[in-house]
N, C-alpha and C positions, 0 to 999 in steps of 0.2 A: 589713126587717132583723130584725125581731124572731123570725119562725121561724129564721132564719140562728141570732142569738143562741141559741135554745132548743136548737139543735142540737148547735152550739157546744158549749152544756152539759154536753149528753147525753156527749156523745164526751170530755170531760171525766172527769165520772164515770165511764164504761163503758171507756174506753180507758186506765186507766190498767193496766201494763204488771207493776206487782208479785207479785201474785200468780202469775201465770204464773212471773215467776222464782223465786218462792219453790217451786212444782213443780217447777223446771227443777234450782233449788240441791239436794233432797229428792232429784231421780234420781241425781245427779251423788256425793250423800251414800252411796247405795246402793251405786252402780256401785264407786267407792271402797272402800268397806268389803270388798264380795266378793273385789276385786284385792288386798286386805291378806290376806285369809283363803286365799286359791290360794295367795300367794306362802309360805303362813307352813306351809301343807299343801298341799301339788300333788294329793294325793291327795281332798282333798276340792270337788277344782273342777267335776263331774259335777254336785254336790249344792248348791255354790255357785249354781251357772249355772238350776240349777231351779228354788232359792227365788226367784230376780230376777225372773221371768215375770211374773209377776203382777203385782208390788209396781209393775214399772217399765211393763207393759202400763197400769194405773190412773192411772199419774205422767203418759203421754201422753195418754191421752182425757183425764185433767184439763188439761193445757196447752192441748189443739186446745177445749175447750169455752168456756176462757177467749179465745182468740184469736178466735173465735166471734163475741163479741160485740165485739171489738175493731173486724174486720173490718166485723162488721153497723153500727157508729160511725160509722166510715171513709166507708162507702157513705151514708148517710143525708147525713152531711155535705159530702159529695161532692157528690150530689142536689142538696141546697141552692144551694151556693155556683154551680151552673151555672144553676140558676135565678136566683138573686137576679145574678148577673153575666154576662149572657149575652156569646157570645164571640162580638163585632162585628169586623167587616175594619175597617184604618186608614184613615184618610181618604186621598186620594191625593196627593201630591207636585205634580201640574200648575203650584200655583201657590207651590212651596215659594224664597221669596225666597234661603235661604242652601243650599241646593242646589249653588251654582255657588261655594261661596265658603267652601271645606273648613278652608282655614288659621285661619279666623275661629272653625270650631268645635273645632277641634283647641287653640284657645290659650283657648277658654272652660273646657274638660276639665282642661288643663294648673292653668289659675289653679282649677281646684273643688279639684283634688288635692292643688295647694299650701298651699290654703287651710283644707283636712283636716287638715292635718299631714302627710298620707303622699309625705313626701318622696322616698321610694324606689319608690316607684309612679308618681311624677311624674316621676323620672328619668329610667327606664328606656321612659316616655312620650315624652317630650322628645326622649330617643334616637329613638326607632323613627321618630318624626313628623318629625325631624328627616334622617335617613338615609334617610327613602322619601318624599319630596312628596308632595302629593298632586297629580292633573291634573286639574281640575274639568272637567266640560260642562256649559256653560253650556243654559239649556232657553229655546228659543225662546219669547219672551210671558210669560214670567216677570217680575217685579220686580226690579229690579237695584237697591237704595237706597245698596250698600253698592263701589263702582265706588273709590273712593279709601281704603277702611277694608284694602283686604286688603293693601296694601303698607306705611300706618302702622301696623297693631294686627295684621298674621301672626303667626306662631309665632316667626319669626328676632328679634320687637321686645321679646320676652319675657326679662326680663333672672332666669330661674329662680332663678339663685345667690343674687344678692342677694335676691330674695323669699324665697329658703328660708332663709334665714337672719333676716329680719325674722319670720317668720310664727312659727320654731322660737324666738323668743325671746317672743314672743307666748304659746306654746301653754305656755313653763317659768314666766314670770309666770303667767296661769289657772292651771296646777297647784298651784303655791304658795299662792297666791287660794284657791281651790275644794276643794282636796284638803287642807293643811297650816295652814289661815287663816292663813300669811304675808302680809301686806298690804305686806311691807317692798318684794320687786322692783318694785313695781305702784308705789308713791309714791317711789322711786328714778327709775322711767319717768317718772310726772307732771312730777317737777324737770326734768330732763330736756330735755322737749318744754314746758314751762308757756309759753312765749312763743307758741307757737302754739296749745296748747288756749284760751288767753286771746282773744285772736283771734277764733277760732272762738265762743267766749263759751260753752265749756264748764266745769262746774262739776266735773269728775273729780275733781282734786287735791287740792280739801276735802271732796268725800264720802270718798275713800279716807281722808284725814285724819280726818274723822267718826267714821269708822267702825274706827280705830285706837285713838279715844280709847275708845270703847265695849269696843271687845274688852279692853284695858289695864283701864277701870274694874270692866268684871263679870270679872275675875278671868286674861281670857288662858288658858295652857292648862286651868287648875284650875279651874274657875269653880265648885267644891262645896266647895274647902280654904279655910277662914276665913279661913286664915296668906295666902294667894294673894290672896283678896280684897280685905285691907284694902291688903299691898301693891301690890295692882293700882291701887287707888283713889288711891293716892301717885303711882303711875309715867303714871299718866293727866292726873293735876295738874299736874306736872312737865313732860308729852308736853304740855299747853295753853300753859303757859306758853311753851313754849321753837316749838311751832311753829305758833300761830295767830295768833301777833300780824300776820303781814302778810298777812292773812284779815278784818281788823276791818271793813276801810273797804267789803268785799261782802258780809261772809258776817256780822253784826254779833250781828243777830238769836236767828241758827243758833247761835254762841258761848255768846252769853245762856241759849238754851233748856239749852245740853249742861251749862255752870257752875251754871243754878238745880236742875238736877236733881240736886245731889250734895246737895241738903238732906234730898231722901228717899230717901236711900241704902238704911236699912233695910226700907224698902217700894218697892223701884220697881216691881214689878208692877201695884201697885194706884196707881200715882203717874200726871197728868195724861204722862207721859214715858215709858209704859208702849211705845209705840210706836219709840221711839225706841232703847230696850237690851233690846226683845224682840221686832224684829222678825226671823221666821223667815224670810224672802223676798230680807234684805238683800244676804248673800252673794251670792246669785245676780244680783239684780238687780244690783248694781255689776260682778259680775262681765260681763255682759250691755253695761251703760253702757263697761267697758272695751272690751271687741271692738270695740263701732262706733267709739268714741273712736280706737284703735290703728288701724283699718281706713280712716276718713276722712285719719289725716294720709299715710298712706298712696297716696290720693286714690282709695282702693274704696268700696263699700257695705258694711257691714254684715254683709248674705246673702251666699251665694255669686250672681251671676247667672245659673249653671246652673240649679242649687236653683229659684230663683225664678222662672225661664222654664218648666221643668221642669214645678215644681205647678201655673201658672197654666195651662198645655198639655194638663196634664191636669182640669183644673177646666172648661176651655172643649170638652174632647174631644167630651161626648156631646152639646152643643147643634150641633156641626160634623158630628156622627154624620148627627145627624137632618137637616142643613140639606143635606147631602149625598144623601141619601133622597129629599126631596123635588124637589133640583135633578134628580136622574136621572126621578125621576118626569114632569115639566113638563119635560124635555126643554132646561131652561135653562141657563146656566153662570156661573158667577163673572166679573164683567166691573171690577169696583173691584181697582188694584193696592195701594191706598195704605193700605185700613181691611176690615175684616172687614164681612161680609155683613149679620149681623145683631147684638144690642148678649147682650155677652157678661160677666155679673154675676159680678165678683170682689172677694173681700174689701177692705175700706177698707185695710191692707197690702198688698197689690199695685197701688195709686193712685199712680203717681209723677210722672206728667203732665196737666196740663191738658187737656179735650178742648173745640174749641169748634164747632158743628155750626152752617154757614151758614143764618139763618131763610128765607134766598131757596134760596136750591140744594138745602136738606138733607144737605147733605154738608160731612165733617167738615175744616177746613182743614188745610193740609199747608205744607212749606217756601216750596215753589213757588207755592201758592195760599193766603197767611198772610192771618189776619183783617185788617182793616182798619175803622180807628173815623174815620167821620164828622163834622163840627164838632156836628153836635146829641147827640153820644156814642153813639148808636147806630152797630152793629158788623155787618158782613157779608165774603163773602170774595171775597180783591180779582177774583176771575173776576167775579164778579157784581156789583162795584162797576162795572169795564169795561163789561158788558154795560148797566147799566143810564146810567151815563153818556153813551156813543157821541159823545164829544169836546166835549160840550157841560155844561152846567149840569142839573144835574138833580133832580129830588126825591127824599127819604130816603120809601124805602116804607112806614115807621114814623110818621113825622110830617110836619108842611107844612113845614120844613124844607127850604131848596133850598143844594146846595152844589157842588166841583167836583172830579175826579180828586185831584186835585194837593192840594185841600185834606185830603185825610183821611191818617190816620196809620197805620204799622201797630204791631200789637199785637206783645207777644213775651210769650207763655205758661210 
């Protein structure tokens, strides 16, 4: 990457684009002038037209010399980028599971869109996907996992209206949040929904409250006008009093730290609480804790699941490149429907499930074939529980342990 970067650079420096126009603006000044001087004497347009020669012949070799090296940029970094990114074929579809199962990706696009905001782009989606089905074929030897999903989670189960309406009240809270540090929609929401963020054992509705009393004490929108600040410091007192009292018996602590810190009012930068009325991150970060918060009671993720199927597709692309290479090489083919070929390294954020890989079979269990724990707590999967029992009593390949089908349990991950 680092030639890339240098290149980068280069084309940076050498491509920018001003100077050219400032020759471009200098002929345009010329051409101008001579069309004032014909109109102003017609007679003198012979003598116009000859002085320009020159001036305007020099105005374009100076243009073409600077484009020169724009162009010579352009190519270098061009260069680059097909080296450092060589342009590989896609892996092939033979064993693509949602192939046959169009509605499931049409109502994934529908909720990324919704979930953008761009509600009018979603619409005009929803139309089209809704006015033209789609007719899948199905690919013979393909994975089929999803046989009951496409008549509960199609396109037709997607209730758009009401999401676009939750989502577009979502996106006018964050603006207020993020854009206006209004905190007020956002803790109007918290009250709101509080029986169920409670529940959930989320702590939203005292951060945002936290984070109200902060904005109030360092000043709100003035935070440099003295007159602003000390009244801010009143209307934050006032903000405690009136709404943390039924926060004591959780948040007791958190109360304490925000109340001790009004002793060093006149220093809080340099105050142990320096963290607390100067953190630069907070905004966002709650603004952040709100999404998932709004998104869960909702009963979504966080991410869009496109987004995140998306990057991790493309994170696993070039290990699939390569494993594809060598399968045509060896003449071999993909024969696992349930787990990928080989172990495909993605970020501790893309970890949502459990994986648990049988120490007899090597292979990882699935619905139909779920782990299964033994009376001596050793775990294997129930194929190879079968196979190694064969109706009788039998021993845990782990330990001297003897047990029976019927006694072992299964796991749920």
């Amino acid at each position: 990457m680092e030639a890339l970067l240098e290149e980068h650079e280069k084309l940076s420096r050498k491509g920018n684009l001003s100077k050219s126009i400032d020759d471009i603006q200098k002929t345009i000044d010329l051409l101008m002038k001579a069309r004032e001087a014909i109109a102003s004497n017609p007679n003198s347009a012979s003598i116009s037209l000859a002085r320009l020669q020159n001036p305007v012949k020099q105005s374009f070799e100076a243009v073409n010399i600077d484009l020169k090296e724009v162009y010579k940029g352009l190519g270098n970094y061009t260069k680059a980028l097909d080296k450092k990114l060589k342009d590989k074929p896609l892996p092939t579809t033979d064993y693509d599971a949602l192939s046959s199962h169009p509605a499931l990706i049409n109502r994934a696009i529908a909720m990324h869109l919704l979930r953008e905001g761009q509600f009018s782009v979603a619409s005009t989606f929803l139309t089209d996907a809704t006015n033209n089905p789609p007719h899948p074929n199905p690919q013979s030897g393909a994975p089929n996992p999803y046989t009951n999903l496409e008549h509960n989670l199609g396109i037709d189960s997607l209730n758009s209206e009401a999401l676009r309406k939750q989502f577009a009240n979502m996106y006018h809270i964050l603006h207020e949040l993020k854009n206006e540090r209004n905190l007020l929609p956002a803790i109007g929401w918290a009250r709101e929904n509080g029986e169920q963020l409670e529940e959930r054992g989320s702590n939203l509705e005292f951060e945002l409250g936290k984070l109200q009393f902060v904005w109030l004490f360092t000043g709100g929108l003035n935070p440099n006008d003295s007159g602003s600040l000390l009244q801010g410091q009143q209307q934050a007192l006032q903000y405690a009093r009136r709404e943390f009292a039924h926060f004591q018996g959780r948040y007791l602590r958190e109360i304490q730290q925000l109340s001790g810190a009004m002793a060093f009012c006149p220093n809080l930068a340099e105050s142990p609480y320096r963290r607390i009325f100067h953190n630069e991150d907070a905004w966002e970060d709650l603004a952040t804790s709100f999404t998932r918060e709004f998104c869960s009671l909702l009963g979504l993720s966080a991410d869009s699941p496109l987004y995140i199927a998306a990057t991790a597709g493309a994170i696993a692309l070039p290990t699939l490149l390569k494993l594809q290479t060598i399968m045509k090489e060896k003449r071999t083919e993909w024969t696992t429907q349930h787990e990928l070929p080989v172990e495909i390294p993605l970020p501790p954020a893309y970890h949502f499930h459990s994986i648990f890989v049988c120490p007899v079979s090597k292979e990882q269990t699935t619905d139909e074939n779920p782990p299964m724990m033994m009376p001596c707590g050793h775990v294997v999967a129930h194929e190879s529980l079968v196979r190694l029992s064969k109706g009788s009593r039998f021993k845990c390949p782990y330990c001297p342990s003897e047990s029976r089908l019927e006694d072992a349990k299964k796991l749920f991950m």
